[in-house]
N, C-alpha and C positions, 0 to 999 in steps of 0.2 A: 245433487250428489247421488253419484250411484245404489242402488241396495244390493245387498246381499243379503243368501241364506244360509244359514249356519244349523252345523250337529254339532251339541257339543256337552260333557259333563260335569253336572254337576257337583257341590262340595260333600251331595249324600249318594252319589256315584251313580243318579239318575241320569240317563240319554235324554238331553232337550232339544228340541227344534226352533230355530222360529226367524224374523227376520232382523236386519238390523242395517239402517243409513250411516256411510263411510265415503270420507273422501278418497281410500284406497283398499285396498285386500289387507297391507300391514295394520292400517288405522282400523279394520276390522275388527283384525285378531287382537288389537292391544285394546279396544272397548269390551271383546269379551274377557279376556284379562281381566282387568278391571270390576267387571262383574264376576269375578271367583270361579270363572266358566273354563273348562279347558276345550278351547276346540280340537274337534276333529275331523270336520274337512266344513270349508268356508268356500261358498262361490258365488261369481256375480249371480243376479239374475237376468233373465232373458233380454230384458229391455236395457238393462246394462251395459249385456256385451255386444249387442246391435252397436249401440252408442259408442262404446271405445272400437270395434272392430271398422265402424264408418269414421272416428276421430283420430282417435291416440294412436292408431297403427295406421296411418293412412301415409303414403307413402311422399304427398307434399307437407305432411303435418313435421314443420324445423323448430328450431329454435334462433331469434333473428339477433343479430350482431347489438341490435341495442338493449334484447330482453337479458341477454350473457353478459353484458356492461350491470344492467342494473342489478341484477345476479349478485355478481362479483363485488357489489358497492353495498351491497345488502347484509353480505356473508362478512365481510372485513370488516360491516362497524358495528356488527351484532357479535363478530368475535372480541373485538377492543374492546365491547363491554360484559365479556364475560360470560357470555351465556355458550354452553355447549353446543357442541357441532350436531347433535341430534335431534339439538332443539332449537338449532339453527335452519334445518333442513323440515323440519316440519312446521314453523312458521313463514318460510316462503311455499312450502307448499300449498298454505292454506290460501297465501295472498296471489299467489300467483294466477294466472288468465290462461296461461298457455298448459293447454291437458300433456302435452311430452313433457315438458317438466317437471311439472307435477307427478306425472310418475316414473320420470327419472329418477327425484327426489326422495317419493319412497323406497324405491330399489337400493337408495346409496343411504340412506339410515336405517333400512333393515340390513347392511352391509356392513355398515359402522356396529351397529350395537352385536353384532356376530364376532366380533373383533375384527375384522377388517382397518387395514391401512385405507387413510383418508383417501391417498393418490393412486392405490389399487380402486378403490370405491369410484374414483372419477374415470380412468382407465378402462372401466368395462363402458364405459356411455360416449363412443368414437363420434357417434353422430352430430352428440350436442359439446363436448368439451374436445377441440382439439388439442393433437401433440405435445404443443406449446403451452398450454394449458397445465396440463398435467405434469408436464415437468418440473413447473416451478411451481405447483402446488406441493410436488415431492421435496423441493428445493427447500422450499418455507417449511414444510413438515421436517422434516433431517434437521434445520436450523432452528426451530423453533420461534422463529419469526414471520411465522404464514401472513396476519394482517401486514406488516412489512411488503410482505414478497406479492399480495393481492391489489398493494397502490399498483406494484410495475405492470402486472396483468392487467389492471385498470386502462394505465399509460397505455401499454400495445396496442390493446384494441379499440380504444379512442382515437389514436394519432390513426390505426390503417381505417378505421370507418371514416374518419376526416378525408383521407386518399382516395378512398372509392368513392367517395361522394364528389370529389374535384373533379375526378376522372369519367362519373357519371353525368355531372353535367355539363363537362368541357364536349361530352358527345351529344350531348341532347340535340343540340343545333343540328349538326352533322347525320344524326338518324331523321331528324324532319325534313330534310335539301334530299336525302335519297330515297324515300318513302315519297315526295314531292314526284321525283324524278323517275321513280320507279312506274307510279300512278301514270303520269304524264306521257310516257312512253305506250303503256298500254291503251289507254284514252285514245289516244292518236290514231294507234296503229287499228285499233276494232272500230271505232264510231264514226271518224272522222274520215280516212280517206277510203275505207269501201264507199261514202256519198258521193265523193270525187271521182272513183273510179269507171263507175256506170256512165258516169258523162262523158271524161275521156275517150273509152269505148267505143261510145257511138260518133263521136267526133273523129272517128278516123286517126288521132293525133297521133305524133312519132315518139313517145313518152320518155321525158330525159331521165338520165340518170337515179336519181335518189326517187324518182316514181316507182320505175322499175324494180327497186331494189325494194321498197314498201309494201309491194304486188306480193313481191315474191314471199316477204314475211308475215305479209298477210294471209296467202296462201296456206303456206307452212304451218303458221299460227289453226286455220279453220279444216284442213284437211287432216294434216297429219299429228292433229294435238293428243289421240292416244300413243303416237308413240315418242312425242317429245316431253309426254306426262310417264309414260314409264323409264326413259333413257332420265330423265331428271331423279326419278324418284330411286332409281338402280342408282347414279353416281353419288345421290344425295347420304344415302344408306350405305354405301362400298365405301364413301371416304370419310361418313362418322366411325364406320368399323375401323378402319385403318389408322385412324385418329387416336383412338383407344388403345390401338398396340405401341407399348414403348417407343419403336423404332419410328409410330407415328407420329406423338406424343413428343419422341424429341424433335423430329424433322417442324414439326408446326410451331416449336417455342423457339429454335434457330431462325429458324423466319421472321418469327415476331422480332427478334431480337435485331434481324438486320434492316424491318424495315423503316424508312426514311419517317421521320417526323415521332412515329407511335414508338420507332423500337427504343428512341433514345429515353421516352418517357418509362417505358418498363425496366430501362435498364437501372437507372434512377432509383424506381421504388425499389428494385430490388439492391439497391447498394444501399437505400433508408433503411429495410427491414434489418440486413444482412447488421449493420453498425448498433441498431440502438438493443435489437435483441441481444446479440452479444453482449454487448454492456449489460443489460439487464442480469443476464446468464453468470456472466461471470462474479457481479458482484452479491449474487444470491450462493456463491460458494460451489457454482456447476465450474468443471476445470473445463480447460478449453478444449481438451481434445471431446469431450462429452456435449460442450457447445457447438460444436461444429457439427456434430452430430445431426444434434436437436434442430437447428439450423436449416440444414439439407432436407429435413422431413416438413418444413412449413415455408420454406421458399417458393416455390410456387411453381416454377420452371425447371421444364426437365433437362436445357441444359447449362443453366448455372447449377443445378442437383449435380451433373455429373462432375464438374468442376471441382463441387465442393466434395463427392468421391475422391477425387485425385488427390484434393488439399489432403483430405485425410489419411490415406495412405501414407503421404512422406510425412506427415507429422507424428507418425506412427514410429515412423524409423527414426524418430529423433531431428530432424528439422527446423524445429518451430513452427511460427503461421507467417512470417513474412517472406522468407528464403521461397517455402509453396507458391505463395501467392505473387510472387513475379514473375512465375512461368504458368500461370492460370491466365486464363481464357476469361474478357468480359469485367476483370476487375482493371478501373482505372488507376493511372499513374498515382493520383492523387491519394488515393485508397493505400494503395501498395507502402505509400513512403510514409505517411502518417502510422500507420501498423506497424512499421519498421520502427520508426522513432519512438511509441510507445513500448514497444517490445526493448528495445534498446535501454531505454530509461527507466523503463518501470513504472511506468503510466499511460498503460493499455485503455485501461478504461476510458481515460482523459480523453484520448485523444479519438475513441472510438465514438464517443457520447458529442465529440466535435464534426466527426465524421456524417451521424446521423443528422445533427441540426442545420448541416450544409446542405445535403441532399434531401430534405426535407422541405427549405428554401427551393432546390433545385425542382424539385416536382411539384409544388404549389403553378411556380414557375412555366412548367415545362406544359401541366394542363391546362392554365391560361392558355398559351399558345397556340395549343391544340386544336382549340376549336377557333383562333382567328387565321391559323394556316388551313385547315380543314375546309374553312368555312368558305372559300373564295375559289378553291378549285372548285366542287360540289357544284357551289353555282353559274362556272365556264360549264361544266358540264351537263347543266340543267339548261341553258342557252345551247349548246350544241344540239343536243335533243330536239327539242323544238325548234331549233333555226333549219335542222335538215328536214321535218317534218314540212315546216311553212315551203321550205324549197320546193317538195315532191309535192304541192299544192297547187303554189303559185307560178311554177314554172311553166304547166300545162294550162292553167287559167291566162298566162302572160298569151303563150301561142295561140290559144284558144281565139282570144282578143282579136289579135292578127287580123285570123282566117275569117271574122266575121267583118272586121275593114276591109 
């Protein structure tokens, strides 16, 4: 644990110094409390702030989707047994591993005992609690049913960590065939046929096709590699920048969304997220036009966001959400008529919490797939590779033969 050095006075109005070990600056200040001290200025020392300046502020230092699970399973059954929120947040802070939480933790109970709103107190911390997050912590807080409203936040982020993990290893294969392919390519074109080529050379040969063309990229490759190392590293930098503006941001998710095999898998999750969140949403007492909202800020894609822009507009004018959503973009038929009938009926929720467990089914599904359609082109195309390599080989080796019979 950190230490700190403290000024601070005494109960007979003496100025004292001296040091004191703290898991935080607040935990500081409330051990000198404690001791009848009133500080007046409390700071790390030297060695401290090394350590949080190289940890706690270090710009890959997160918080990871299962430390925020266990968070959330920690705070919900420490609330159900009664213990306050301040003294919820300072005994995960002690237990905790991860230094940003840990002083996110103290931030947001020296926030609370300030009076501070619980969902204001999570709100300043964007990095480690998203949107969604905070919502329906404000949801549960307004209702009075927070350990309630912290199972569905449990749900959420359980069910999408389940999804990134299908989807991460529906690719795993798929990254090792073009990494394979990648390598294999180069191998070839440096090691391999500059040994072939000196021989051809001197054999006079008439060099076929796919030689020729190897020459050349081998060439290219050994002469001109500063300027295919800065025209690489110019478009690589020009279309991360362009990536980043809106206009790029949405052009890249319309792609993803059209392309064959992947798009139909993201389009998927994003009709899971869209269905079971709303149900969450709405049965935590958020209305819908404020769900929809919430919604468009944690979808993912900037252009179902815009979609769900447009939903909101006319549901603004009085609409509804199914009348919108048959002239929206990206939502299926299936989607549409199911919304309709719960809207109609008066069992929204129902029908939406049916919606989720289909398209939940459908992306289990759909990333299976993934990697057995994935996986079979990759490897025509790892054969190609190398079969036109063998070509620019052996084709000159073939004539070579000839000219020596």
């Amino acid at each position: 644990m950190p230490t700190f050095t403290y000024k601070a006075i005494d109960q007979t109005g003496a100025t004292v110094t001296g040091n004191i070990v703290a898991e935080s600056l607040f935990a500081a200040q409330d051990q000198l409390g404690e001791r009848d001290l009133i500080p007046v200025q409390v700071k790390e020392g030297a060695a401290a702030k090394s350590a949080k300046a190289s940890l706690l502020y270090n710009l890959t230092t997160t918080v990871r989707q299962e430390e925020l699970i266990l968070f959330t399973k920690q705070i919900r059954s420490m609330l159900r047994a009664g213990i306050s929120i301040v003294k919820v947040f300072d005994i995960i802070s002690q237990q905790s591993e991860n230094p940003l939480l840990r002083d996110t933790l103290a931030e947001m109970s020296k926030d609370v005992q300030d009076g501070s709103n619980l969902h204001d107190a999570f709100r300043k911390h964007p990095r480690v609690f998203p949107n969604l997050y905070c919502s329906l912590v404000h949801a549960g807080e307004a209702s009075g049913n927070l350990p309630e409203i912290l199972d569905r936040v449990v749900y959420i982020m359980e069910h999408e960590h389940k999804v990134k993990e299908d989807i991460k290893g529906a690719l795993a294969y798929p990254k090792i065939v073009v990494i394979a392919l990648v390598g294999a390519f180069f191998f070839l074109l440096t090691f391999v046929i500059p040994k072939f080529v000196t021989v051809f050379e001197k054999a006079n040969l008439d060099l076929p096709l796919p030689t020729k063309i190897c020459i050349a990229m081998y060439t290219g490759l050994t002469v001109y590699w500063p300027v295919l190392l800065g025209g690489s590293a110019a478009l690589f930098f020009g279309l991360a920048a362009f990536l980043r503006t809106p206009g790029g941001t949405l052009l890249k998710d319309q792609l993803l969304l059209r392309m064959p095999i992947v798009g139909h898998l993201f389009l998927k999750t994003a009709m899971s997220r869209f269905a079971s969140i709303l149900t969450i949403l709405l049965s935590s007492g958020v209305t819908i036009l404020n769900s929809i909202i919430i919604i468009s800020e944690t979808i993912g894609n900037a252009a179902i966001i815009r979609e769900f822009d447009r939903l909101r507009d006319r549901m603004t004018e009085g609409h509804g959400i199914s009348a919108p959503l048959r002239t929206a973009k990206y939502f299926p038929p299936m989607v549409v008529n199911m919304v309709a009938i719960g809207e109609e009926s008066g069992r929204l929720e129902e029908m939406l919490l049916e919606i989720a467990k289909h398209y939940d089914e459908e992306v289990e599904y759909a990333a299976r797939g993934l990697s057995e359609a994935v996986g079979p082109i990759l490897i025509v195309a790892l054969t190609v590779v190398v079969g036109f390599f063998a070509m620019a080989i052996f084709l000159p080796i073939w004539d070579l033969t000839k000219m020596v019979k």
